[in-house]
N, C-alpha and C positions, 0 to 999 in steps of 0.2 A: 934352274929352280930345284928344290931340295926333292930327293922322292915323297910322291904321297904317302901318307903316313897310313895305315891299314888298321890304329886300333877303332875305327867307329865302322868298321862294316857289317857289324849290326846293327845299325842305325837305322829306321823304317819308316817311321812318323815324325814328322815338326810338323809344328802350328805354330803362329804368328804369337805366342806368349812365350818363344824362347824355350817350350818345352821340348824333349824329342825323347819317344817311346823307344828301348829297346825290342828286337824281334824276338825277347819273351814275353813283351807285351809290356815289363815291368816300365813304371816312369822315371826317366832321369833328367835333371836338371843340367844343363852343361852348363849354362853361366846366364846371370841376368844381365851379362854383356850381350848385344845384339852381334857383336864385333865377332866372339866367340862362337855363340849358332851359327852364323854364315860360312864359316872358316866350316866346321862340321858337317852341314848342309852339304859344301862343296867337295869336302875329301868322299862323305858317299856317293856323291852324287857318279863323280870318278871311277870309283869300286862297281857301283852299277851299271854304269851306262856299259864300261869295259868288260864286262861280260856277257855282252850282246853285241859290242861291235870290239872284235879281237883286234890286235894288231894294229889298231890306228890312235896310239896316247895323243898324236898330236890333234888329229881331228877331235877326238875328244874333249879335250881342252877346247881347243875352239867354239865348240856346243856349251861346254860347261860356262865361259865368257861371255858368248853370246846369252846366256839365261841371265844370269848374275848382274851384267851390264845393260841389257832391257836392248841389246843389238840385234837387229836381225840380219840372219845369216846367208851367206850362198856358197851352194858347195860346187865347185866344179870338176868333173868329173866323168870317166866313159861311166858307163852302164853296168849293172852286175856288183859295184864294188861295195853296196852299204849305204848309200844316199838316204832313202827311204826308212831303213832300220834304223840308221842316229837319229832318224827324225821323230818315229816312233817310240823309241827308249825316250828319249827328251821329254816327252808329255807324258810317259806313264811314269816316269821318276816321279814328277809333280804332282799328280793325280789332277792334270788338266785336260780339258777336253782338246782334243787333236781332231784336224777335218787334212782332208787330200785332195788335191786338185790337179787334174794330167791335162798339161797345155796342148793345145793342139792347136791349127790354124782358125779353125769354123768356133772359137770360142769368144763367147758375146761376153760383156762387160759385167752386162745383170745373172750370167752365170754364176759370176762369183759374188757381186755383192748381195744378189739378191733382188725383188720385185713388188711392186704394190698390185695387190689382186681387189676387187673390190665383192665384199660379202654380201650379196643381197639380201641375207637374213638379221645383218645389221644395219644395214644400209647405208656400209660405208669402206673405205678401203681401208686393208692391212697389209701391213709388211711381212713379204714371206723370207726370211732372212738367207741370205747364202755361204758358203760355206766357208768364209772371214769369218764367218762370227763363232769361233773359236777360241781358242786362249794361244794354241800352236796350229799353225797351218801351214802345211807342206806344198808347195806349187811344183811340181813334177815337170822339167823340163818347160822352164818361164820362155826361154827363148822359141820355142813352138808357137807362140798363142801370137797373136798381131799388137800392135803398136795401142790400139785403143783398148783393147782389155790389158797391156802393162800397163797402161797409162791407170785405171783405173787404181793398180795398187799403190799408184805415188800417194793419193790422200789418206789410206788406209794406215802405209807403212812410217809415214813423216806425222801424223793429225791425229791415230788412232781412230776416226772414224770415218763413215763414207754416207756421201751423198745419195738417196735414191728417190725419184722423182721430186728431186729440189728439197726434199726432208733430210736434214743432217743426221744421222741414228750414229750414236759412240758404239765401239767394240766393244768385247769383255774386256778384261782387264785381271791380270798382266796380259799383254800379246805379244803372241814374237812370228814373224812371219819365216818359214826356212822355203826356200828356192833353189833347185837346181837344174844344170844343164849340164850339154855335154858340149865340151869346146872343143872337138874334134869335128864334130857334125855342120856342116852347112845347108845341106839340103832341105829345104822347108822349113828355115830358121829367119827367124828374126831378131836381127842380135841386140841386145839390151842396149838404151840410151846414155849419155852418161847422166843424164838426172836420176834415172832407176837403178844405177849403179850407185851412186853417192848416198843411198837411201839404207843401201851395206853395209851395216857396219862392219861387221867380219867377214871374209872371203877366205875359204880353205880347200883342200882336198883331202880326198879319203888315200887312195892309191892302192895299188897290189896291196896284199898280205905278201910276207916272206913264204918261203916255204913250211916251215915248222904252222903258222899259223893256219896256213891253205888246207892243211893236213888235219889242221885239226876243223877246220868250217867243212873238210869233205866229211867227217866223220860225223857231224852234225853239234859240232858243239860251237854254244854261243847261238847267235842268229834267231831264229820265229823261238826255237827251243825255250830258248834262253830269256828273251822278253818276254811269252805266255806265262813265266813263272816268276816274273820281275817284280818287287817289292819296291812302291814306294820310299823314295827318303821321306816327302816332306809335303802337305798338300798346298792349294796355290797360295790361302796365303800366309805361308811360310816359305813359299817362293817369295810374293810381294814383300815379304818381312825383308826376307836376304837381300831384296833388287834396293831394295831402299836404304840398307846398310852400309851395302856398296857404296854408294850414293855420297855417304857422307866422312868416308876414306880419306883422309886429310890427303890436301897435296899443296905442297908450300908452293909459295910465287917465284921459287928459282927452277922448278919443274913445270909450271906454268909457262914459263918464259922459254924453255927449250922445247914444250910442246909446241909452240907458234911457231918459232924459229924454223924448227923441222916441219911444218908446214908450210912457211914461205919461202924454204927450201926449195922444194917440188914445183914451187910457180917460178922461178928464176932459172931454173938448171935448162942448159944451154939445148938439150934436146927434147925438156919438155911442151907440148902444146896447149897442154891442160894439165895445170896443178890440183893440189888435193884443196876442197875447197871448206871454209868456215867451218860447216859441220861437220868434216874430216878431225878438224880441231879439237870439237867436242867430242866427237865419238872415241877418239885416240887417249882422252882423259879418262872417260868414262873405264873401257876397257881397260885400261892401266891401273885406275883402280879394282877393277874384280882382282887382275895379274894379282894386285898386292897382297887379297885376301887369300887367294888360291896359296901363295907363296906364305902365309900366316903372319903377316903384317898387319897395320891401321891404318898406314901412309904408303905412300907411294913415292918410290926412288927412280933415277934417270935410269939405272937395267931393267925396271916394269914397262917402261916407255919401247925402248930400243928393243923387248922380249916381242912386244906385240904390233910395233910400228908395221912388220911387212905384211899382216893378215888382215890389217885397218884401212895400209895407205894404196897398195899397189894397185888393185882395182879399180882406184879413181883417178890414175895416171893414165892420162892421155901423152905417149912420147911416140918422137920419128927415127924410129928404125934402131927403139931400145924395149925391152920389158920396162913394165911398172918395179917388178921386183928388184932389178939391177939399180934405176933411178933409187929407189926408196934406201936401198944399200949404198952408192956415192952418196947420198945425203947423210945417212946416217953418219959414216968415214970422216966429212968433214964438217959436222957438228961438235961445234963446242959444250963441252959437260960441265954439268952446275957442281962446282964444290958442295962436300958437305957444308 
């Protein structure tokens, strides 16, 4: 992909009318294309996130897709490296309400969705919301918490809304839920299902910084710094603006066709046990078209597909005695590409 382009990093304000305020406050019109704000949305969104989390364009990117395409994300990763902070930058870009949530074993279900208390001064019961009901919600070490509280986010993260006491209550809206763990760690963990995996759309890591960057996170720059002072692109909905733009990203029936392909890939390949499933399908669409905006396209070509195939598919490759990521790489190798 081409580098991001750095003329909108002043950019602070969008609203869902396609306008965006420069940070003199003054108004500019970028385009009554919806196609055009989203493309701008995402170049600052870039410029900002990346000066709170140094050193990691690719994780970035990831964040930036995961918004864009309405996926939600898991980052896996040791400790220490930034989890937390892209989680946090994410929601303050948008000016969406962000909640946090640290798994841990003894964590009940109604923890996180929430509970019906009943009021005796109205004489009746209320929902005390929990802390889903957010726009961005960080789950701190998902594999910590037991089987019946993940279990609880499969309706949330697949339906958008959750059940409490037999009462269906919808989320806000946009919602994106970010999860992580650390896949190093075994002890007091419970490792994720693959229905709670399949529920990923993107799966990344943050990783070291080089040394130049480490040098500059010890001197303090970037990091709490650097997001207490973090300026808005765009509020939510001019996120919802963008997510819906995405949305409707052409992508012809020869790209179509090698999306599936490269999906029943992965259920045929001699070592796997569990292929990428249906909504690996859709998710890999989806995402491929953010790819196209990010890159300043409408449409979507077979390099948007193959750019984001291994941060889509590999997570929901169940293989004997291979990574998902090697699997998703032979597939890709002997996939056939759609002519122009």
């Amino acid at each position: 992909m081409e580098a991001w382009s750095e003329r909108v990093s002043a950019v602070t304000i969008g609203d869902s009318s396609g306008r965006i305020l420069d940070g003199d406050g003054s108004d500019r019109h970028v385009s009554d294309d919806p196609y055009a704000f989203t493309m701008a949305v995402a170049e600052s969104l870039k410029v900002a996130i990346s000066k709170v989390l140094l050193g990691s364009d690719h994780a970035v990117l990831a964040a930036i897709l995961a918004m864009l395409s309405g996926s939600n994300l898991l980052i896996e990763d040791i400790p220490g490296v930034g989890k937390t902070l892209l989680a946090k930058a994410m929601a303050l870009s948008v000016q969406a309400t962000h909640s946090r949530v640290q798994g841990h074993p003894d964590l009940l279900p109604s923890d996180i969705t929430g509970v019906s208390v009943y009021m005796p001064d109205k004489g009746q019961w209320q929902i005390h919301s929990g802390p889903l009901f957010a726009n961005i919600v960080l789950f701190d070490e998902l594999n910590r918490t037991p089987p019946r509280t993940q279990a609880a986010l499969l309706e949330a993260m697949a339906e958008r809304h959750v059940t409490i006491d037999g009462q269906t209550v919808p989320l806000p809206s946009p919602h994106l839920v970010i999860a992580t763990q650390n896949p190093l760690s075994e002890l007091g963990t419970f490792p994720l299902v693959e229905s709670q995996l399949d529920r990923f759309g993107i799966c990344t890591t943050i990783g070291y910084p080089d040394e130049a960057t480490e040098i500059d996170v010890s001197q303090f720059r970037g990091g709490e710094g650097a997001l207490n002072s973090m300026v808005p692109v765009c509020d939510i909905y001019g996120w919802q603006f963008a997510r819906d733009a995405v949305a409707s990203v052409t992508v012809s029936d020869k790209v179509a066709e090698m999306v599936v392909r490269l999906i029943r890939k992965t259920r045929s390949h001699k070592s796997v046990l569990l292929g990428a499933s249906p909504r690996a399908s859709i998710n890999l669409t989806r995402v491929a078209q953010a790819y196209a905006i990010v890159s300043g396209r409408t449409y979507v070509i077979p390099d948007d597909v193959k750019a984001v195939a291994h941060g889509v598919l590999h997570h929901r490759i169940l293989a004997d005695g291979m990574a998902g990521m090697d699997v998703v790489t032979e597939c890709l190798a002997t996939l056939e590409m759609p002519r122009p």
